[in-house]
Every structure is written in structure tokens, then in C-alpha cells.
C-alpha positions in Angstrom: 0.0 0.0 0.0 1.4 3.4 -0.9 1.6 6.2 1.7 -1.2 8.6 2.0 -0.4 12.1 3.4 -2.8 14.7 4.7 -1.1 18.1 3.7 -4.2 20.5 4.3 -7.5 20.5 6.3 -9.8 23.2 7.5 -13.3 24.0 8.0 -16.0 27.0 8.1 -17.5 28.3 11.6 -20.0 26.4 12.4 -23.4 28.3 13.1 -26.6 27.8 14.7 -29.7 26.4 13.0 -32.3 28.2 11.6 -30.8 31.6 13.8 -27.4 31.2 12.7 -25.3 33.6 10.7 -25.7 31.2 7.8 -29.6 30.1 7.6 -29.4 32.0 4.3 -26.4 30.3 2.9 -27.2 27.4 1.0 -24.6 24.0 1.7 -23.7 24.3 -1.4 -22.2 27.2 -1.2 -20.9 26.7 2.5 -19.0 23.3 0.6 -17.6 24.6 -2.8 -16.1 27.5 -0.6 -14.2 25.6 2.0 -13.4 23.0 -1.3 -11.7 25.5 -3.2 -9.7 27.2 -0.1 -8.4 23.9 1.1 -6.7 24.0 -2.5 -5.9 27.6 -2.5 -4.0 27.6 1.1 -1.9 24.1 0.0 1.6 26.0 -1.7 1.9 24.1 -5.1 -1.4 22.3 -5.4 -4.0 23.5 -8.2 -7.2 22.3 -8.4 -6.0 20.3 -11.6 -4.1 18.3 -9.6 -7.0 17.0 -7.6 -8.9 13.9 -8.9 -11.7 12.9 -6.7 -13.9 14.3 -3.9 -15.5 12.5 -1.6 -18.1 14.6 0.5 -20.2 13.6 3.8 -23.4 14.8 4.2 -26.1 12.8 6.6 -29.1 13.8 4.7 -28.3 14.4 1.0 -31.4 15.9 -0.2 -33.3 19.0 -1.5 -30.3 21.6 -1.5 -27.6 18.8 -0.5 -28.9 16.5 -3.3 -28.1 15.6 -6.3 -24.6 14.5 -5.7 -23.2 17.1 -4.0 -19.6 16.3 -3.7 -19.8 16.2 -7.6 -22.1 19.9 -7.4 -20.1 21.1 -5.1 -16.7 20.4 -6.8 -17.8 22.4 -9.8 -19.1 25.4 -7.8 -15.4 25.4 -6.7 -14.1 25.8 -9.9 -12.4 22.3 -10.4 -11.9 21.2 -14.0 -14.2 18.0 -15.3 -11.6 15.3 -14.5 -12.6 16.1 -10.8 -15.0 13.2 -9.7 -17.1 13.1 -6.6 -19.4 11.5 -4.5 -21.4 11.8 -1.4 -20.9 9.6 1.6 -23.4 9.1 4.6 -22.8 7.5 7.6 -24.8 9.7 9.3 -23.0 11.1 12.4 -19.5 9.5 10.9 -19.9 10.6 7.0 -17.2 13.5 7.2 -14.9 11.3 8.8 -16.1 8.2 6.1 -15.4 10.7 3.4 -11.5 11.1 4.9 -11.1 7.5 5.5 -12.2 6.8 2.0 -10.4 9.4 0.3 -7.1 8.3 2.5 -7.9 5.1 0.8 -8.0 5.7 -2.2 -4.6 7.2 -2.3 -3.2 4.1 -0.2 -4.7 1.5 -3.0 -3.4 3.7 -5.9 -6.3 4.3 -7.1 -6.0 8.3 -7.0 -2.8 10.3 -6.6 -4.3 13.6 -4.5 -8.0 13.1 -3.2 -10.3 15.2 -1.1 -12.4 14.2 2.0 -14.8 16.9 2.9 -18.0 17.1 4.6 -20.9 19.8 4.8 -24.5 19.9 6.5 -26.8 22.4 6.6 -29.8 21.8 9.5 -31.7 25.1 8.1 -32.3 23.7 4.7 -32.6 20.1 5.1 -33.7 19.5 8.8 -32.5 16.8 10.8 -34.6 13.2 9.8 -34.8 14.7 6.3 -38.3 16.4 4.6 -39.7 13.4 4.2 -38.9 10.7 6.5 -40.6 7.3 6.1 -40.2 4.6 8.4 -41.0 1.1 7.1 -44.8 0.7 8.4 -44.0 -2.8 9.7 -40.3 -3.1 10.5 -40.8 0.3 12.8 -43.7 -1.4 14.9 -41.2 -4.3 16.0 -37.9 -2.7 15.5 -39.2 1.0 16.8 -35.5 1.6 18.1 -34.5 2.0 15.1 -36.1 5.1 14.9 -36.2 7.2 17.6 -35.3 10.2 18.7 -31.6 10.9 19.4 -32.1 12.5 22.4 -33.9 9.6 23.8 -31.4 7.1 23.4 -29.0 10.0 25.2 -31.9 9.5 28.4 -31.5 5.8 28.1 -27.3 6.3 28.3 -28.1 8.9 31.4 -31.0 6.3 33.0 -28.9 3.3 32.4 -25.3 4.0 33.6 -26.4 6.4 36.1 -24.8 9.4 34.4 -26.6 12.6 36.7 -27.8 15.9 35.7 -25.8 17.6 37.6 -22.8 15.5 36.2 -24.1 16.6 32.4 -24.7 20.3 33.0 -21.0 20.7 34.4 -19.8 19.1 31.6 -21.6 21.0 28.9 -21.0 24.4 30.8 -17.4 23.5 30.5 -17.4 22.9 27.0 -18.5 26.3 26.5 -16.3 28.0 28.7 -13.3 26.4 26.9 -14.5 26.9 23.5 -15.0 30.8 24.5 -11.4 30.8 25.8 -10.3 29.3 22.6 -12.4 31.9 20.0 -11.2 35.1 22.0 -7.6 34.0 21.9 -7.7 33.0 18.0 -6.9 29.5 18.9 -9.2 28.3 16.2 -6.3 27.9 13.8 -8.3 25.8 11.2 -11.3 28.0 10.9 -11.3 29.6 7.6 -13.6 33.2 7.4 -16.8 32.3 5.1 -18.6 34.5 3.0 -22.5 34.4 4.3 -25.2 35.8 2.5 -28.7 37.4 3.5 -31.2 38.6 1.2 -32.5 42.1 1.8 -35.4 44.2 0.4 -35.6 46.4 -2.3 -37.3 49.3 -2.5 -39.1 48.0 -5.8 -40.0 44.9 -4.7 -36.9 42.9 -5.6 -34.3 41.3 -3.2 -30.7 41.7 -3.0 -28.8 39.2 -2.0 -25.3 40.3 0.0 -22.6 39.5 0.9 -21.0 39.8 4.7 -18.3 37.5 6.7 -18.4 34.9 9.3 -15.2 34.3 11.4 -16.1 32.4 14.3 -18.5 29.9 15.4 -21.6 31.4 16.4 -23.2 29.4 19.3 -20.8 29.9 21.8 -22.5 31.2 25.0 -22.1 32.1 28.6 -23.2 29.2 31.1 -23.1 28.1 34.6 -24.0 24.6 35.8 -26.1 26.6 37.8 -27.8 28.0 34.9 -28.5 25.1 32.6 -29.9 23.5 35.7 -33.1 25.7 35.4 -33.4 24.0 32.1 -36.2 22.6 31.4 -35.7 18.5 30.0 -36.6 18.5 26.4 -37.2 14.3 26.1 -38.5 13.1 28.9 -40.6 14.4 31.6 -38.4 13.1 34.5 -35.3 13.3 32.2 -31.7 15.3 32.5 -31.2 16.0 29.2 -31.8 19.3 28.1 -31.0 21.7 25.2 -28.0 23.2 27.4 -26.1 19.5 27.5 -26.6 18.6 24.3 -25.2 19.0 20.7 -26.2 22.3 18.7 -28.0 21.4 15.9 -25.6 23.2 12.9 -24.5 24.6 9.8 -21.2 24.2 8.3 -18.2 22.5 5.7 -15.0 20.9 5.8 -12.4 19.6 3.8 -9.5 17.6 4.3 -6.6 16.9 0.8 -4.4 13.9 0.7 -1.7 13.1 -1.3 0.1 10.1 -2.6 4.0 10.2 -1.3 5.0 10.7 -4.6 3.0 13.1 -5.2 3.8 15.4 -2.6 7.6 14.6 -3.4 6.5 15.8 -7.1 4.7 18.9 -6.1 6.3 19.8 -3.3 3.4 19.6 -0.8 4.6 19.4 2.9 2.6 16.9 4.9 1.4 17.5 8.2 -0.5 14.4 9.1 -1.5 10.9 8.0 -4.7 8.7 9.1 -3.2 5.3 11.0 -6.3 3.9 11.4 -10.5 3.8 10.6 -13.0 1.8 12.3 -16.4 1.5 12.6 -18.8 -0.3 14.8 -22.2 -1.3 15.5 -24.3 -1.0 19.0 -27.7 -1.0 21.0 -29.7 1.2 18.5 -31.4 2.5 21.2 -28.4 3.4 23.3 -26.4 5.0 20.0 -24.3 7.4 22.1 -22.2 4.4 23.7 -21.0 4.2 20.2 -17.2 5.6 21.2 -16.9 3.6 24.0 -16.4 0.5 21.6 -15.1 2.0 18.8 -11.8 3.8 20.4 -10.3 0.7 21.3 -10.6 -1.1 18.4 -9.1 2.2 16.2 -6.3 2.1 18.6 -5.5 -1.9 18.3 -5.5 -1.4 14.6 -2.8 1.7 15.3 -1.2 -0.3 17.8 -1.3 2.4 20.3 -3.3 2.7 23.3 -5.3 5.3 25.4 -1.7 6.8 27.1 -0.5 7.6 23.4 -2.9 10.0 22.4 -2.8 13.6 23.1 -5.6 15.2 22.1 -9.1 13.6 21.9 -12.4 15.0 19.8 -14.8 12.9 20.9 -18.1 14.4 19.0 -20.6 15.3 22.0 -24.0 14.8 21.2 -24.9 14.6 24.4 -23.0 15.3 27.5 -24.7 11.8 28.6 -23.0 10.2 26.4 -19.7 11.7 26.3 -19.4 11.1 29.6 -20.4 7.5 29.5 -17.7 6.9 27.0 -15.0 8.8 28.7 -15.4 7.1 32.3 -15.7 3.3 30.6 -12.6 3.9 28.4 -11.0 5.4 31.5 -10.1 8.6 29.9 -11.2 10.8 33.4 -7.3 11.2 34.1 -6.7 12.8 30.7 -9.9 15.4 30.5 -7.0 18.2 29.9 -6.8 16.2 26.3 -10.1 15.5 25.5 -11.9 18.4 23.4 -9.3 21.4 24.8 -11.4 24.1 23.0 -14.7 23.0 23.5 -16.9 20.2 21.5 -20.3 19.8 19.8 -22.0 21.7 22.7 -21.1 24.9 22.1 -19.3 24.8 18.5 -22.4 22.4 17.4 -22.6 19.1 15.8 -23.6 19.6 11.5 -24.0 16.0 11.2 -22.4 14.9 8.1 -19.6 17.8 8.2 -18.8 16.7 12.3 -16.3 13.8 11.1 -14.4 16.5 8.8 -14.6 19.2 11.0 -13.4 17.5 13.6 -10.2 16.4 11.8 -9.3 19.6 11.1 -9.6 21.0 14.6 -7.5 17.9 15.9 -4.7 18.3 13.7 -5.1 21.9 14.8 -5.0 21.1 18.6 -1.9 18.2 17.8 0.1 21.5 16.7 -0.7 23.4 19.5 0.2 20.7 21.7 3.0 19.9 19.7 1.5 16.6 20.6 1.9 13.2 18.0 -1.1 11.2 17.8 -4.7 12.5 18.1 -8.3 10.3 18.1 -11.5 11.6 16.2 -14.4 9.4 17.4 -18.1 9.9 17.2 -21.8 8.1 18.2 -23.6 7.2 15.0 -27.4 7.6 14.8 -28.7 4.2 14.4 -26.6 2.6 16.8 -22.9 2.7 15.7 -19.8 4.4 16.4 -16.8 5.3 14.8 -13.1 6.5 15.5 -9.6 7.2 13.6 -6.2 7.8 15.0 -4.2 10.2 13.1 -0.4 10.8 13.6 0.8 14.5 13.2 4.2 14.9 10.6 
């Protein structure tokens, strides 16, 4: 197998559903941006040099139809010989679209690849505009289908993970994540062009153009606070909208090149993916999904927990998250486990969470100066997913 290198990877801010700074921005747009400026910041690559996209998106419909990593690719500019496709593994389809794009290069299959990821929650809502359930497959198998944030009461009801326990957590996530935006410790974040349509005085709209630089749904919290929250799942629950995952817009994009081809080019690598996994779990307990999946990405890197140093474990729920970190026994290495903040305040845009997450880890793995850092996520459906990558 030839030797796949990671040379760039960076992502948009990521912004709040619906009352974010990009519910006018379609994905498309939010994608063939961060597409073409993953090129543009990588010193001797041109798009021309690029020959397949692969693109996660969790619900690829309406406006993130149609093939998008193909759509997207020629918003971006990129010539015809530049192929595409759109990957979904739901939770995991950023970080698919990396693994498969890394593995494409490693087969020799493609010389220079890209792995990217988008979702937008305004236009295409989460469960999709049209969700169907199989009438009688869903009346025996309702797990299947139910609610995320369900299935992140049954990980808080079932391994006794408290309220007060999530609301700490969550209110720490935003306290680091504001530490990290007013210090311009976001290194990866690339400034996006928004737009917003405004009226005309004839009748017409205009549409305009204005910037976003940082994620948007960073807020002030106290444990104290988010314990006035009301439960949003279950009457007698502890999970709220304050200890859970943001519901987001946003893009990423990763490029990998063949050894040879960065010796060609003269593209510097910065990082390489050792290992992918995937696995399966309780459906209706999806958030365990880490817990299982960590290990067996770090026996395939032949590495193990006191190796890594940084962690971006997705939180979808501070239930979960916590669940994972206490059975892997990751308690004594919280300082390396999401140091600016995760899902909770910077949000969670489904399909574009496994790319964006990349990019902030090979981010933090420079700050750190550290070697090895984990990307791992819950899957909706009942799955989880991790990869160990190894800074250069």
C-alpha cells in the first residue's frame, strides 16, 4: 500500500440552526467554498491536480442532493476530470469521506483526493423532509427510529450518568471553546462568506454578501444555569438543550496526497490517518458508540489510550460523552479530551462533524506539539466510529 499524506484541512465556523449567521447560505455554497480554499492555502497544489472528492453529508437531499460532492466540486471551480461523490454514515460521513479518500490514495487508485463534509440543518432539517419509516419493520424494531435524544436518556437512565454531572460538563465545554475563539486559537477556521437577502425598495431582493469568522453558538453558562433547564425528552429526564449538541451549519475539507505526489509537487505533509474503524451497537443506546469503537481504532494503530494527546470525541450529548470517557478510563486525561470545547457549544452539522473535527484535531496536535490525536463519534442508528491520526 502506498503512503497517504494529509497536507491541508480546514473548515467553516460552524453556526446555529435556523438563527445562525448562515440560515441563508445554501450548503452548497458553505461546501464549494471551503473545497476551493483547502486548495488555495496548500503551496503548489491547483485544483488540476486533484482527482476525486469524496463529500459527507447525513441527509443528502433538496439543496444537499443531487450529488453534492460532484455539485459542489464544480461550484469550486475544479476542471471535469474532478469526480465526486457523497458519503453518509450519518454522524460519521465527514470522517467516512477522509477514510475513504485516504484510501483511495493508499490502494493507488488516486494520486491527490479530497475528503470533505458539509450539513446544513436550516435547509434540510434533521430526519430529512420526508422521513418514512418502514410501516411494519418500525412497529417491532421502533429503536430503530427514535429520537436521538432519547437514546441519550436511556445512556443517562442506564449508567447512572446525573444531571448535575451533564450540566457541568456542557457548561465547561462552552467555557473552553469561548477561551479558545477570544484567543484566536481556532487555527483551522477559515472566514466564510454568508449571504442574506435584503429588500428592495421595488420589490426585488438583493442578495449580500457579509463574513463569518467564528462559530456562532458559543454562550455564557453556569452549571447553575443550565440547571433551570427545562428537559426537552423526557418528563423526568436530564437532558436538556444546554447538555446537548447544537443542531448546525457548516463545511470541511481535508486533501491527501500520494507520497509521490507530494515529493512531485512539493506539498509538505502534516499528518496521516493510521487507522479507521467502525462499529455497531444498542440502537437505542447509539451514544455508547465511542466507547467500543476507540479501542478497536487504537488496536488497529497499535497504540493505546496513554499515546494520544488530544481527543475530539463528537458530544452529542454530555450523557453520552461522559459515559464513553469514564468506561474507556479517559477521566485522568480530560486536559486532552476536546481542549477548545466540542459539539456543545461549536455544534454538531451531522455529516460535516467527522471533517470538521479532523481539522480542529490536527489543529490542537500542533498546539500541543503533541503526535497522535483520536477523532471518534456516536452514530445515529446505533454505531460508532473512530480514527487515529499521527501528526508529521
Amino acid at each position: 500500500m502506498k503512503d497517504a499524506y494529509i497536507v491541508q484541512s480546514v473548515r467553516t465556523p460552524g453556526c446555529k440552526q435556523r438563527r445562525g449567521l448562515f440560515k441563508e447560505t445554501r450548503p452548497e455554497e458553505l461546501l464549494s467554498f471551503i473545497m476551493k480554499e483547502a486548495v488555495d492555502r496548500t503551496d503548489n497544489l491547483k485544483a488540476q491536480d486533484l482527482e476525486d472528492v469524496m463529500c459527507g453529508c447525513a441527509f443528502p437531499e433538496a439543496e444537499q442532493g443531487l450529488n453534492i460532492g460532484r455539485v459542489a466540486s464544480k461550484m469550486a471551480g475544479f476542471p471535469d476530470h474532478v469526480s465526486g461523490a457523497t458519503v453518509n454514515r450519518f454522524c460519521a460521513s465527514g470522517l467516512e469521506a477522509i477514510a475513504l479518500a485516504s484510501a483511495r490514495v493508499q490502494m493507488g487508485w488516486s494520486e491527490i483526493t479530497m475528503g470533505a463534509g458539509v450539513e446544513s440543518m436550516t435547509f434540510v432539517p434533521m430526519g430529512g423532509n420526508v422521513p418514512r419509516p418502514h410501516p411494519e419493520y418500525s412497529k417491532t424494531n421502533p429503536e430503530n427510529y427514535i429520537s436521538m435524544g432519547i437514546t441519550a436518556e436511556n445512556v443517562a437512565n442506564r449508567y447512572n450518568i446525573s444531571r448535575e454531572e451533564q450540566d457541568i460538563f456542557a457548561s465547561k465545554s462552552q467555557a473552553k471553546a469561548a477561551k479558545a475563539r477570544d484567543n484566536g486559537l481556532f487555527t483551522e477556521i477559515v472566514p466564510t462568506p454568508a449571504y442574506k437577502f435584503v429588500p428592495q425598495a421595488d420589490g426585488t431582493m438583493k442578495k449580500e454578501t457579509f463574513m463569518v469568522e467564528h462559530d456562532d453558538g458559543i454562550r455564557e453558562s453556569t452549571p447553575e444555569g443550565l440547571g433551570k433547564l427545562r428537559t426537552v425528552f423526557a418528563v423526568n429526564g436530564s437532558v436538556t438543550a444546554g447538555n446537548s449538541s447544537q443542531t448546525t451549519d457548516g463545511a470541511a475539507a481535508t486533501i491527501i496526497a500520494s507520497k509521490e505526489k507530494c515529493e512531485e509537487l512539493g506539498l509538505k505533509p502534516i499528518a496521516r490517518l493510521v487507522a479507521y474503524t467502525s462499529v455497531g451497537c444498542k440502537s437505542d443506546e447509539m451514544g455508547v458508540g465511542p466507547r467500543y469503537a476507540i479501542p478497536k481504532a487504537l488496536e488497529l494503530a497499535g497504540l493505546t489510550i496513554d499515546d494520544i494527546d488530544i481527543y475530539e470525541i463528537n458530544e452529542a450529548f454530555a450523557s453520552q460523552a461522559l459515559y464513553c470517557i469514564k468506561e474507556l478510563n479517559l477521566e485522568q486525561y480530560m486536559d486532552k479530551i476536546n481542549i477548545h470545547g466540542g459539539a456543545i457549544a461549536l455544534g454538531h452539522p451531522l455529516g460535516c462533524t467527522g471533517a470538521k473535527l479532523t481539522a480542529t484535531c490536527l489543529a490542537n496536535l500542533k498546539e500541543v506539539n503533541g503526535k497522535y490525536g483520536v477523532v471518534s463519534m456516536c452514530i445515529g442508528g446505533g454505531m460508532g466510529s473512530a480514527a487515529v491520526f499521527e501528526r508529521l
